[in-house]
C-alpha positions in Angstrom: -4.6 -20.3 24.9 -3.9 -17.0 24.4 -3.9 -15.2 21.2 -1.2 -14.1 18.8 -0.5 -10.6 18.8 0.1 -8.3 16.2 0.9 -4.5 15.8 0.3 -2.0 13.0 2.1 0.8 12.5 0.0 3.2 10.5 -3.4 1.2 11.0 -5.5 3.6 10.7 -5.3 4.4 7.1 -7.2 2.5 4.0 -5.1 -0.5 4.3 -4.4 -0.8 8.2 -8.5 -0.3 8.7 -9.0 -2.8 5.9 -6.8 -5.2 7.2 -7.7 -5.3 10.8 -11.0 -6.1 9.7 -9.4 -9.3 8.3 -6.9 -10.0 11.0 -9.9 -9.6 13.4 -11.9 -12.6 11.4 -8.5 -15.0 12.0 -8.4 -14.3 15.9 -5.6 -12.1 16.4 -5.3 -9.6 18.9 -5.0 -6.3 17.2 -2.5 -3.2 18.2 -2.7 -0.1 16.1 -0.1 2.9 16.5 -1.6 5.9 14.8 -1.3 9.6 15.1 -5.1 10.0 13.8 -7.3 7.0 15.0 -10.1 6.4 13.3 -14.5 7.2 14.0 -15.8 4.9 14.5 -13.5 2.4 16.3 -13.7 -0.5 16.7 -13.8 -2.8 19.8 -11.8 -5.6 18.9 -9.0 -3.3 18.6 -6.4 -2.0 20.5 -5.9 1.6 19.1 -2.7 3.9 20.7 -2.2 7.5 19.5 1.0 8.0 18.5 3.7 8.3 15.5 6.0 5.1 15.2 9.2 7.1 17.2 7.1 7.5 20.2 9.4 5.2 22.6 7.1 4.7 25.2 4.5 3.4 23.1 6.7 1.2 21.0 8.1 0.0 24.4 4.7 -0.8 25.7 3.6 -2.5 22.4 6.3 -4.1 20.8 7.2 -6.5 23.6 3.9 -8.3 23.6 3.4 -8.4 19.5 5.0 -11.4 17.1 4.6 -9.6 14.1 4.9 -5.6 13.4 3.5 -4.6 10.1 4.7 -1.2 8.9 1.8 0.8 7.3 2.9 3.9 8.2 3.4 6.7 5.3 2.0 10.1 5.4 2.9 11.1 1.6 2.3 10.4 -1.9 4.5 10.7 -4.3 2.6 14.3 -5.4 3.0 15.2 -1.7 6.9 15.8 -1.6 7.5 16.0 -5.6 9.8 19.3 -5.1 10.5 18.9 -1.8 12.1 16.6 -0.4 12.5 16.8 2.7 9.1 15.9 3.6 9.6 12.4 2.9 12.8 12.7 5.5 10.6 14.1 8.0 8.0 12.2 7.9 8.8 9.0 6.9 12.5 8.5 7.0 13.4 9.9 10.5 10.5 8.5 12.1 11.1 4.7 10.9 14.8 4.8 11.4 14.1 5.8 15.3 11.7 2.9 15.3 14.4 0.6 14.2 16.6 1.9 16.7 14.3 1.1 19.9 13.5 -2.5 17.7 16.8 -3.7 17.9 16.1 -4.3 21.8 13.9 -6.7 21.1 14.2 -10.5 19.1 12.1 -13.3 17.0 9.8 -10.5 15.8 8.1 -11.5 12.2 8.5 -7.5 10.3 6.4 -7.0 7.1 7.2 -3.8 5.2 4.5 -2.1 3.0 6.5 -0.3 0.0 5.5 0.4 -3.3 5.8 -1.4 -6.6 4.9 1.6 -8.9 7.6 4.3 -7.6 10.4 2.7 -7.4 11.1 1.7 -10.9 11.4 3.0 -14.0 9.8 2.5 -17.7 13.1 2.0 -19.2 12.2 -1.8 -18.4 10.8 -4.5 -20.0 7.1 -5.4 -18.0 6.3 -7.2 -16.5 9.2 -6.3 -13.9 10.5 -8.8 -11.6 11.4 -7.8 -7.7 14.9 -8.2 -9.1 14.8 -5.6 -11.5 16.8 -2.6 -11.4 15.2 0.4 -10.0 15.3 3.9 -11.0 12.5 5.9 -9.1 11.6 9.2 -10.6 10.0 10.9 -7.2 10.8 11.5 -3.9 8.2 9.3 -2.9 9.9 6.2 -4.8 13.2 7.2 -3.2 11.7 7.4 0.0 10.5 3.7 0.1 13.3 2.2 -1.5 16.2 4.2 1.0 13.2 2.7 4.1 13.7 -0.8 2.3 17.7 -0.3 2.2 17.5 0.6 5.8 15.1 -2.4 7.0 17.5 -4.7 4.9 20.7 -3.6 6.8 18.4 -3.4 10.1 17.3 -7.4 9.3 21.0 -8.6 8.6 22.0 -7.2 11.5 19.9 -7.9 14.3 18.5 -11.5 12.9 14.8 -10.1 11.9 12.6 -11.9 10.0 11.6 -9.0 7.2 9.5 -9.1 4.4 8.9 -6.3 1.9 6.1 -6.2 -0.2 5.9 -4.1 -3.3 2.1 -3.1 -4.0 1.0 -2.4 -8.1 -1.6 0.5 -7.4 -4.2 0.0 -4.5 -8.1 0.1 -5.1 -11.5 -0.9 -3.8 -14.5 0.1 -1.6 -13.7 2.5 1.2 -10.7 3.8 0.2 -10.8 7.5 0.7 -10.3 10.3 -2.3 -7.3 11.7 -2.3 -5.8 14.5 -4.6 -3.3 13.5 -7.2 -3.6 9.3 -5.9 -5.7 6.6 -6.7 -6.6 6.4 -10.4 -10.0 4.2 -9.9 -10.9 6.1 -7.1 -11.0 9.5 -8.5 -12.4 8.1 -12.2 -15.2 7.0 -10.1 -16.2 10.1 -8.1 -15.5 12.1 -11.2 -18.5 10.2 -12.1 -20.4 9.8 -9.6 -20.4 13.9 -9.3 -20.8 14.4 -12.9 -17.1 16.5 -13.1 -14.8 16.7 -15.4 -11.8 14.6 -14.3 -8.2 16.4 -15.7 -6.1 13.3 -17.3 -2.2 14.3 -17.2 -0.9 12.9 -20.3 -2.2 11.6 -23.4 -4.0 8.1 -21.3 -1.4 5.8 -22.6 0.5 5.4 -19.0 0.0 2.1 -18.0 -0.3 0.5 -15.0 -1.8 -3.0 -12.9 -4.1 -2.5 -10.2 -4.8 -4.5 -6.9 -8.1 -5.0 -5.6 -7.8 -4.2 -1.1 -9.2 -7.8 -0.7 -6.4 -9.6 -2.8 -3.7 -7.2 -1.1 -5.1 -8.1 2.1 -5.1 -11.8 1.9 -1.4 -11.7 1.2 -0.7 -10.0 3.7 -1.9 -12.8 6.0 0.1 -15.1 4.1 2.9 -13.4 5.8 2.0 -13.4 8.6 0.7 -17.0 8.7 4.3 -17.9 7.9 6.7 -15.9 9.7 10.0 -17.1 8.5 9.6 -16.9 4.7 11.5 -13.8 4.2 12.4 -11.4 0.6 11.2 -8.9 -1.6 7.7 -9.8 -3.3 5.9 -8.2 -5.4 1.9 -7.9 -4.8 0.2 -7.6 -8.7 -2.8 -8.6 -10.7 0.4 -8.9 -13.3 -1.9 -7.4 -15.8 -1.9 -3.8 -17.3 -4.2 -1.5 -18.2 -3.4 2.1 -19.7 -5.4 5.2 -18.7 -7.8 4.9 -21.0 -8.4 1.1 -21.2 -9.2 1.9 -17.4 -12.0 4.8 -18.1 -13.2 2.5 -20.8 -14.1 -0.2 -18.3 -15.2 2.3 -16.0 -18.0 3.9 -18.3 -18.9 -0.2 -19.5 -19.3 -1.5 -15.8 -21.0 2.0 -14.5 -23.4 2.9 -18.1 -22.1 6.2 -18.2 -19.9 8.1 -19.9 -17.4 10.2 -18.2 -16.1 13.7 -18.6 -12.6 14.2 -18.6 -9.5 16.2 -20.6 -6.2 15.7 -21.2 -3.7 18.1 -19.7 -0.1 18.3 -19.6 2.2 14.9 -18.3 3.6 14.6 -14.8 7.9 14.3 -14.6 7.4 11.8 -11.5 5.0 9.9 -13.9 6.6 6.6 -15.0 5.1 5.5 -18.7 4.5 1.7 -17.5 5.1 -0.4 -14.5 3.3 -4.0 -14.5 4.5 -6.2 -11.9 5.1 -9.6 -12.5 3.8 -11.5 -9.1 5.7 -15.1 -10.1 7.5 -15.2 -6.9 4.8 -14.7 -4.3 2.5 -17.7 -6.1 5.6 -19.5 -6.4 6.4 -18.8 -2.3 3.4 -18.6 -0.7 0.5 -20.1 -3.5 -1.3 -16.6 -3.7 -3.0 -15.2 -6.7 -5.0 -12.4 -6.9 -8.1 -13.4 -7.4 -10.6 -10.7 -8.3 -10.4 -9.3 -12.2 -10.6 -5.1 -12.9 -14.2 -5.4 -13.9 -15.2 -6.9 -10.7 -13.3 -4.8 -8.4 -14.5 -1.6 -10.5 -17.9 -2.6 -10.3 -17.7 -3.6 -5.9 -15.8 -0.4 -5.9 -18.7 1.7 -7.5 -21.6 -0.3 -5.7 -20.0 0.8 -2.7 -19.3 4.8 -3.9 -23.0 5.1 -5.2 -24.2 4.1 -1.4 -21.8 6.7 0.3 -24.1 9.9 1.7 -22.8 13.0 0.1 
């Protein structure tokens, strides 16, 4: 019998390596469309080198795959704050010529990987349902919800089965350090390195975090169940402000870090919690792994990295 297929676009990042791992351990074949693959690869994977308009890729690909997962985003929401156009570029464009060669093709299960802090706004009562009104303050959070719009439209349309999955903030061991993202991430190498980590604000913006284990095994739930369709939310449905989050950090770690306030980000949103009632209503999923325990995997990992 041969094995279900399944393609990522993007799968070469934190959460497409992360998850192939996973899909690999539940016997899927494995298709990854990436313009930078990663080193190592691995051998139970298919990787393709591309960006998600190249036709003949997507021709050669999506015809064989059940389920497409689009992973693919080259920006944060720091990347394109006062311009943007690079979210049009790079993001936009790219997925709506995707959807174009897509719409050849039927009975394909499409999971869409958004984001659950940029698109709304603090004006809100938390925790904030997926049927919420949004307001996003960046580019970024523009970006993903004008791609959600499209895919929306795109799904009506042609008949897809499409599911849109709004992430709280992403965290866990191998993620890399990026400038301006990832909270946890950079709190922890701050450590690690002994630096002085810059804190814009005052510490009081608060957000929930997601462990990569608990975002990964829902995921799977979609793709395990191909015709459940919406917009779900993907939480811990908890918050923690800035400095509730260093405070854990320095318990779990025993040591204190160094860090300063300076002056708030506009594209900063004061709170965002997500409240993840529909998924474990839906699908029975929970996150499953609390802050301390994700901190402290996160930084048992970190402190074995080589330098």
């Amino acid at each position: 019998m041969s094995r279900s297929k399944i393609l990522l676009l993007g799968g070469s990042g934190y959460m497409g390596r992360s998850l192939s791992s996973a899909i690999n351990s539940n016997d899927y074949e494995i298709h990854v469309i990436s313009p930078h693959l990663p080193d190592p690869k691995d051998d139970l994977i298919i990787y393709h080198q591309g960006s998600l308009d190249n036709k003949a890729l997507l021709e050669e690909t999506i015809p064989i795959c059940d389920t497409i997962i689009h992973l693919a985003s080259t920006t944060t929401p720091g990347d394109s704050a006062t311009d943007p156009t690079i979210e049009v570029d790079q993001n936009i464009s790219p997925t709506i010529k995707f959807l174009d060669y897509l719409s050849s093709y039927k009975n394909k299960n499409l999971i869409f990987i958004s984001s659950g802090g940029a698109i709304y706004n603090s004006f809100l009562d938390c925790p904030i349902k997926e049927s919420h009104p949004f307001y996003p303050l960046s580019f970024y959070g523009a970006a993903k919800l004008s791609l959600e719009f499209f895919l929306q439209t795109f799904s009506n349309k042609y008949n897809f089965n499409l599911k849109i999955l709004r992430p709280s903030n992403l965290y866990g061991p191998g993620q890399p350090l990026r400038e301006g993202f990832g909270l946890i991430r950079t709190i922890l190498q701050n450590l690690k390195d002994d630096k002085t980590m810059e804190i814009w604000g005052d510490g009081e913006i608060v957000r929930d975090y997601i462990y990569i284990e608990d975002m990964i095994n829902a995921i799977l739930t979609f793709i395990k169940y191909p015709s459940l369709n919406g917009i779900f939310n993907i939480s811990s449905n908890s918050g923690y402000n800035i400095n509730q989050v260093i405070h854990i950090i320095e318990n779990v770690c025993d040591k204190k870090l160094k860090y300063k306030y300076t002056k708030q980000r506009k594209i900063d949103i004061k709170s965002v919690i997500l409240d993840n009632t529909k998924i474990q209503s839906k699908c029975d999923w929970k996150a499953k792994t609390n802050l301390e325990t994700g901190i402290r995997n996160t930084w048992n990992w970190l402190i074995k990295e080589k330098k």
